[in-house]
N, C-alpha and C positions, 0 to 999 in steps of 0.2 A: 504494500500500500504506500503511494506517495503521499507523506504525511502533512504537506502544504494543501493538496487538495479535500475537498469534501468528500463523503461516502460518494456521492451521487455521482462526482468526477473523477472517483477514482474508480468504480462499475463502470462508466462512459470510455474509459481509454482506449478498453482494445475497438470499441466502434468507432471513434476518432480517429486513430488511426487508420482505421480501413477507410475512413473516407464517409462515412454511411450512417451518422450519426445523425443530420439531419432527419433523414429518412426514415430512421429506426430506433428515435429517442424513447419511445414507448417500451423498447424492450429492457430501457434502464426500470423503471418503474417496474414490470416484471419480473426483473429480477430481481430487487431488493424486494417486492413481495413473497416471492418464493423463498428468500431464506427471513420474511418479516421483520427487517428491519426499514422498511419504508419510513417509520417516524424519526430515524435517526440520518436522513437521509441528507441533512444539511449538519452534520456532526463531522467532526474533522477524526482521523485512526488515534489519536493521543485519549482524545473522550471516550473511545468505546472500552469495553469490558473485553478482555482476553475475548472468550466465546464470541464477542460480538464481532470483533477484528477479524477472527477465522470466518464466519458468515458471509462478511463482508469481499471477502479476499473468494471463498469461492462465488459472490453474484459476480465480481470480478471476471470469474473465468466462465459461470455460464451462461453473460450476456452474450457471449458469441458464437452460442451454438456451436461446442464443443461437440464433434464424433465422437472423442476419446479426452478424456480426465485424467491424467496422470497425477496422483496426491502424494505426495515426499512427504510422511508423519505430520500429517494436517490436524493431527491434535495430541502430537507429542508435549505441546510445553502447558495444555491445559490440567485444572484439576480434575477429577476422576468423576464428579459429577457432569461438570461440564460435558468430561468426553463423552459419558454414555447419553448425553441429551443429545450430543452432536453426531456420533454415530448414528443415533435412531434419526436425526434429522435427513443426514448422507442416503441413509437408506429410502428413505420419503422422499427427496430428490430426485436419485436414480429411478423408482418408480414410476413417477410423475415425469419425467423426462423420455422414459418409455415408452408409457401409454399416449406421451404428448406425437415423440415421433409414431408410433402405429396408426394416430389418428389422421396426423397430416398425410401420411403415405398412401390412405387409402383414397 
């Protein structure tokens, strides 16, 4: 997370980068709903909560409709409650990104 920007602009980057942010600003919003952090969405990475930071970090990666997730101990440095909230979150992700793509394909 780039700590000068906001949650909102730091989910936004990899669509700015591509170029397609105009176009595709909605899927900021999407994203921070899906890991529900939308109301922190003008909060800067210093203010959020460990767990919040990792949320945040994966709306990050799947505003841009990721094929493939690769997670390097994505809740290595959290507490134990945290992780097992975040784990069951990951799995509800994955789900929800499944059934998202099976729906669009058909």
């Amino acid at each position: 997370m780039f700590p000068w920007l906001t949650v909102r602009n730091n989910v936004a980057t990899g669509l700015d980068a591509r170029g397609v942010l105009k176009q595709q600003r909605h899927r900021v919003d999407e994203a921070l709903n899906l890991v529900d952090l939308q109301t922190f969405a003008g909060a800067y990475p210093h203010q959020l909560s460990g767990g919040m930071a990792q949320r945040a970090s994966l709306a990050r990666a799947m505003v841009n409709d990721p094929a493939l997730l690769l997670l390097d101990e994505p809740l290595g440095k959290l507490d134990s409650l945290t992780r097992m909230t975040l784990q069951a979150e990951l799995v509800r992700l994955w789900q929800s990104s499944r059934f998202n793509r099976r729906a669009g394909d058909a």
